[in-house]
Every structure is written in structure tokens, then in C-alpha cells.
C-alpha positions as CSV (number, residue, x, y, z in Angstrom):
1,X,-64.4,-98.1,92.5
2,X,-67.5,-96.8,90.3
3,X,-65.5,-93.8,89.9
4,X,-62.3,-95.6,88.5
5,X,-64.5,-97.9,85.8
6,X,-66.3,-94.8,84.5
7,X,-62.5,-93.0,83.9
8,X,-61.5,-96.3,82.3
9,X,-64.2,-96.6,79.7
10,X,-63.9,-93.8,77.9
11,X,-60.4,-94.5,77.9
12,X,-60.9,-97.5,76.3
13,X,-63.3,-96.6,74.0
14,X,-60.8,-94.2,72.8
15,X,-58.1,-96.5,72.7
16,X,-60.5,-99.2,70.4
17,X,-61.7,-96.0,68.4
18,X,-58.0,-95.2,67.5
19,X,-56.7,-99.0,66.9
20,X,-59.7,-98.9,64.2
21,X,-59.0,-95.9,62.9
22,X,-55.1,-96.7,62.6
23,X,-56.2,-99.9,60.9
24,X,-58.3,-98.6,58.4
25,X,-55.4,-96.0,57.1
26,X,-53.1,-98.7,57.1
27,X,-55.3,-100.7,54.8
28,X,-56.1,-97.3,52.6
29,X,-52.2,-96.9,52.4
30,X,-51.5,-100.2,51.6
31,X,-54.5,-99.9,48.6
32,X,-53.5,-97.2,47.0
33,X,-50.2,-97.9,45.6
34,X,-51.9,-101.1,44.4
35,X,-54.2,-100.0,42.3
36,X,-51.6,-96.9,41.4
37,X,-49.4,-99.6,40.0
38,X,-51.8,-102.1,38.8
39,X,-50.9,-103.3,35.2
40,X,-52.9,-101.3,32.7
41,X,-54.0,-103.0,29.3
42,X,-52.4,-101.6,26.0
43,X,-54.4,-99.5,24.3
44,X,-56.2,-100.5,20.5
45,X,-54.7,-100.4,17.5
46,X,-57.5,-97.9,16.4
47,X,-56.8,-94.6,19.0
48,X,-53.3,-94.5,17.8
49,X,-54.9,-94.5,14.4
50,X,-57.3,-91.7,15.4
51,X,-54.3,-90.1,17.4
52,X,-52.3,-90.4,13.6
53,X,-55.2,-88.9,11.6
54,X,-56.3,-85.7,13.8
55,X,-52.3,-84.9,13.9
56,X,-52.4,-84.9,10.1
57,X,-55.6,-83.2,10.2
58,X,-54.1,-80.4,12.5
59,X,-51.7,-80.0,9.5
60,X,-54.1,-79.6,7.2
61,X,-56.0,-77.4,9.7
62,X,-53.2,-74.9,10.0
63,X,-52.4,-75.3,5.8
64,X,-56.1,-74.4,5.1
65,X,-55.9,-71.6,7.6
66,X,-52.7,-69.8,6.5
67,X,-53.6,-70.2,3.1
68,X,-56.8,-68.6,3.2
69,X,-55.2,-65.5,5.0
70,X,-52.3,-65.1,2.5
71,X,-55.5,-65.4,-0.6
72,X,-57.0,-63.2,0.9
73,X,-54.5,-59.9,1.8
74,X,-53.5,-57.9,-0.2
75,X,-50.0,-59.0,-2.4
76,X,-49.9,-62.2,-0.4
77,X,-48.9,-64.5,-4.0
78,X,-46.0,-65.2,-2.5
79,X,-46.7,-66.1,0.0
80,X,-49.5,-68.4,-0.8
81,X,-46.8,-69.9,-4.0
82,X,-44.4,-70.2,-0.5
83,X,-47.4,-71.8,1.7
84,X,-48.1,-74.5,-1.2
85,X,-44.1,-75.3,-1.5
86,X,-44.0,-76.1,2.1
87,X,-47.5,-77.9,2.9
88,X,-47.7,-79.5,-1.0
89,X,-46.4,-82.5,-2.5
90,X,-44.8,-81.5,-5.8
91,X,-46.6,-83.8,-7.5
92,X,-49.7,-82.1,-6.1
93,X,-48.7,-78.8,-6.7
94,X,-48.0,-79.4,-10.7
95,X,-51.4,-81.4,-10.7
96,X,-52.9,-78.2,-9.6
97,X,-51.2,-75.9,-11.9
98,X,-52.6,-78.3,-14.8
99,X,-56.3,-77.9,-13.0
100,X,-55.8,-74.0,-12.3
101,X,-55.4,-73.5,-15.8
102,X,-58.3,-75.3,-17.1
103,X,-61.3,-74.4,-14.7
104,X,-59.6,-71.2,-14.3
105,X,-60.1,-71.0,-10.4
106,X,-57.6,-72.2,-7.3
107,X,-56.9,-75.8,-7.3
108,X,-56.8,-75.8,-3.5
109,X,-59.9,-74.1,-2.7
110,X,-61.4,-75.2,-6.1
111,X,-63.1,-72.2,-6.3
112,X,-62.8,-68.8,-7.6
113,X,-63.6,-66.7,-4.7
114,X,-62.1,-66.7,-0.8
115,X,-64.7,-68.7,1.5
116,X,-65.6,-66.9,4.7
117,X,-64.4,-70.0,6.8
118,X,-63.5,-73.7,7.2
119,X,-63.0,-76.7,9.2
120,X,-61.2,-79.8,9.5
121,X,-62.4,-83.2,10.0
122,X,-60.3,-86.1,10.3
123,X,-60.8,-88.9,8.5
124,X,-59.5,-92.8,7.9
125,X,-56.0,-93.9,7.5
126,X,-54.3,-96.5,5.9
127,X,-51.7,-97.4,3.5
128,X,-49.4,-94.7,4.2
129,X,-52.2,-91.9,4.1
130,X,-54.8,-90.2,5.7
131,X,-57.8,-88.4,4.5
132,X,-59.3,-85.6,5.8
133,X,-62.1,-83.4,5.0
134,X,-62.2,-79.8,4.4
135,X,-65.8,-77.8,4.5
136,X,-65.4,-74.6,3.1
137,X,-68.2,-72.0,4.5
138,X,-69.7,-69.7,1.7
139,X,-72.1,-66.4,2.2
140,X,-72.9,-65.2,5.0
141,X,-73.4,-66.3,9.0
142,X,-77.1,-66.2,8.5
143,X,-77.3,-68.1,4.8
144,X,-73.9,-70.3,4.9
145,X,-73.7,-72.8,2.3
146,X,-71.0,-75.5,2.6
147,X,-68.7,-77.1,-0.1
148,X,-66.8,-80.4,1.3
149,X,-63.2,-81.4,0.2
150,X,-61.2,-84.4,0.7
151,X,-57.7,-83.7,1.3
152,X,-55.0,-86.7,1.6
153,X,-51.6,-86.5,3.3
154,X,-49.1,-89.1,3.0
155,X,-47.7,-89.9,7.0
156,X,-44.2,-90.3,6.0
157,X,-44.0,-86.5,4.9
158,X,-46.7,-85.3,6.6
159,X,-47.5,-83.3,3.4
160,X,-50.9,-82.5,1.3
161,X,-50.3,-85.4,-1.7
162,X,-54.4,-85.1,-3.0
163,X,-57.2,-82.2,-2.9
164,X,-60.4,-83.9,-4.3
165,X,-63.9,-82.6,-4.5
């Protein structure tokens, strides 16, 4: 009889072990969906702002970008005059052509010389535009020296509408 209680214990314990274990996968199962489907709250008014002004300042990201490679090779007037059509309001491009002529320099880089690099920061939005800023990187990697640009772009075009130093 000692022999058949020993055989049946384990057995039992196994069965208990496996009824908890069965349990606790049952409650896992049954939590996960839950909190999978749970009602999530809507997100500010401010990230889709943020969201808004990096997309704009992407755009002004790849204008600056392009443009400084067409300035800078060789015969690529055209291509900037093309860039500008594209990217710039017209009412920005004929306020440029009135500052071009009297500082003598580009009206988008405000300067008469390529910069060695630049960067993109985005800025506030509201009332149908965004601002961004524009650093322009001077000299060399060692000595930089930085010149800062604010750039507006209206959101319903998604054009450059204000370069301002």
C-alpha cells in the first residue's frame, strides 16, 4: 500500500503543477488582448504641430541642400534659377532679385560665397506658416564659424514664402 501512495503523489503533484500552470496561461491570454486593445488617449495638439514643422523643415532641408550643390558646380544657373522656381514663392523670388541687386550677393544664402555646410532646425508654427532655421557653416572643420537664417514656409504650398537674417 506504501508502494501505491508514493506512485500516486507524484502523480498528483504533477497533475496540481499542470492545473496551475494551465491557469496562469489562461489568465496571460486573457491579459494580453486587453491591454492590446485598451483605449489609447489622443495625442496633443502640439506633436502634430512638431510633426507639421519638421515635415516643412525636411523641405527646406532638401531646398538648402540641392541649392548649394547646383551654386556650387560648375554651369549649374539653371538649375539653381529652376531650384528657386520650384521651392520659392514668387513673391519671394522677386523680393530676392530686388535684394540680389542691392547687396550684390545671393538672396538665399545672403552671402557671396558657397558655405561648406548647413543644417535645418525646425521651428514654431502658426498662422498658416512655419519657421525654420538655417545655420550655414563657414571655413574650415577646425575654425567653423556659423551664420543663422530664418526661413518661413507657408503649409498650404509647402513653399519658401520668407529668408530672413
Amino acid at each position: 500500500m506504501t508502494r501505491l501512495r508514493t506512485t500516486r503523489q507524484p502523480r498528483g503533484r504533477r497533475i496540481i503543477g499542470r492545473t496551475l500552470l494551465v491557469s496562469a496561461l489562461l489568465t496571460a491570454v486573457a491579459a494580453v488582448p486587453a491591454a492590446a486593445s485598451a483605449p489609447r488617449s489622443a495625442p496633443a495638439a502640439a506633436p502634430v504641430r512638431d510633426e507639421v514643422a519638421a515635415s516643412e523643415a525636411q523641405q527646406v532641408a532638401h531646398f538648402y541642400g540641392a541649392y548649394l550643390d547646383a551654386v556650387a558646380a560648375e554651369g549649374g544657373g539653371a538649375l539653381s534659377t529652376a531650384l528657386r522656381g520650384f521651392y520659392l514663392t514668387p513673391a519671394l523670388r522677386a523680393e530676392l532679385r530686388d535684394w540680389e541687386a542691392a547687396n550684390h550677393a545671393d538672396g538665399v544664402l545672403r552671402a557671396q560665397n558657397i558655405p561648406a555646410g548647413f543644417r535645418v532646425t525646425a521651428g514654431d508654427s502658426g498662422a498658416g506658416h512655419t519657421w525654420s532655421t538655417v545655420r550655414l557653416t563657414w571655413g574650415s572643420a577646425a575654425h567653423p564659424s556659423y551664420t543663422y537664417l530664418k526661413v518661413r514656409s507657408d503649409l498650404a504650398t509647402g513653399k519658401i514664402s520668407g529668408i530672413r537674417e
